[in-house]
Structure formats: C-alpha cells, structure tokens
C-alpha positions in Angstrom: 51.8 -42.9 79.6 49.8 -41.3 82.8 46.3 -40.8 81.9 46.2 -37.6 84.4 49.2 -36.4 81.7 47.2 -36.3 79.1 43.8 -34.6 80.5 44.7 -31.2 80.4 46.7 -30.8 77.1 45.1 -33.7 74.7 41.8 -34.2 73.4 40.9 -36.0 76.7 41.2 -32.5 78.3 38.0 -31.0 76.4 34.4 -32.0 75.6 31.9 -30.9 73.3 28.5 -30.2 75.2 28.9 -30.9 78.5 31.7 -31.7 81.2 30.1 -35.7 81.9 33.6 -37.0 80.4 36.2 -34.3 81.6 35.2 -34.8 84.9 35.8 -38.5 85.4 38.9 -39.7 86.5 39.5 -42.1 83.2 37.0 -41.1 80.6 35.2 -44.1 79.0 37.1 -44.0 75.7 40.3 -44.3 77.5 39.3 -47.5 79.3 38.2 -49.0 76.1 42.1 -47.9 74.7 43.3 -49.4 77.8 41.5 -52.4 77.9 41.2 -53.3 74.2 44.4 -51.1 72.7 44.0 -48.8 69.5 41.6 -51.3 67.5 39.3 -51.5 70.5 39.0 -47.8 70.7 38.6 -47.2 66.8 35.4 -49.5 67.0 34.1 -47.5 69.6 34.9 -44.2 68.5 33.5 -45.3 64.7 30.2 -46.0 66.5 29.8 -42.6 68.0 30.7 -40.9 65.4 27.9 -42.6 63.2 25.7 -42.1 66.2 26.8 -38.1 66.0 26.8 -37.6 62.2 22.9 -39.2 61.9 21.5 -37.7 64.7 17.7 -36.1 63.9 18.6 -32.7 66.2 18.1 -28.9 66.0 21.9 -28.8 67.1 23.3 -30.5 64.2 26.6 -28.2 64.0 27.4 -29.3 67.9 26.5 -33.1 66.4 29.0 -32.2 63.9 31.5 -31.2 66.5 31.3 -34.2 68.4 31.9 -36.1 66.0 35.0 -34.6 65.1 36.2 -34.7 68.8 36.1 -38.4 68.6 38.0 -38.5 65.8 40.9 -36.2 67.1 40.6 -38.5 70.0 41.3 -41.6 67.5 44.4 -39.6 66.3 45.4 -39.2 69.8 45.3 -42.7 70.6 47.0 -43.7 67.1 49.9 -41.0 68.6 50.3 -42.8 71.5 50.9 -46.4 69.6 53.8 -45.4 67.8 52.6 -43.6 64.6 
C-alpha cells in the first residue's frame, strides 16, 4: 500500500495538537511499521500512549486525545496486515 494513499483518508491524515507529523512525507510511526511490521509499531505506539495517559499537564483532555490517535493508528496498521 502507498503511504501518500493513506495520508489524507486514515489516521495518518490528522494530528492531535500540532501539524509536526502530517507534514512529513512518512510520519515516524509509519517508518517504525515499515521497518519493524505491526509488532514494531505496537511497541512504539504502547509507549506513547503511556507517555500521553501520565502526562502532569493543564491539557489533560488533548493528552487524552493523543492517546487515542495512537491507538486508532494501531488499528490502522492491524487493517493493513490482514485483520
């Protein structure tokens, strides 16, 4: 599957806070899928959710958010292998 496919009409297409990610040509989390496949990515993504669910910040609902961006992102990514 083209990555620039998915951008605009997947989770890869949006981002919480910010435009850092959408803007890249390959967002980091899809070089980790590409490089090290579904397991790869579900590590990473289970770090940054723990990093957005016990984050000390006044935003915590847009912490909250994150972290559920990352986990449609997982979804995503399980899609792609075949669920």
């Amino acid at each position: 599957m083209i990555v620039d496919d998915l951008k605009d009409t997947s989770a890869l297409g949006t981002q919480v806070g910010g435009t850092h990610y959408t803007d890249l040509k390959i967002q980091p989390l899809e070089l980790t899928y590409q490089n090290f496949g579904y397991t790869g990515a579900k590590a990473a993504i289970y770090t940054k959710v723990n990093k957005y669910l016990t984050r000390q910040k006044d935003d915590e609902l847009e912490q909250l958010k994150k972290a559920r961006h990352c986990i449609d992102l997982l979804i995503q990514f399980k899609i792609r292998d075949g669920e």
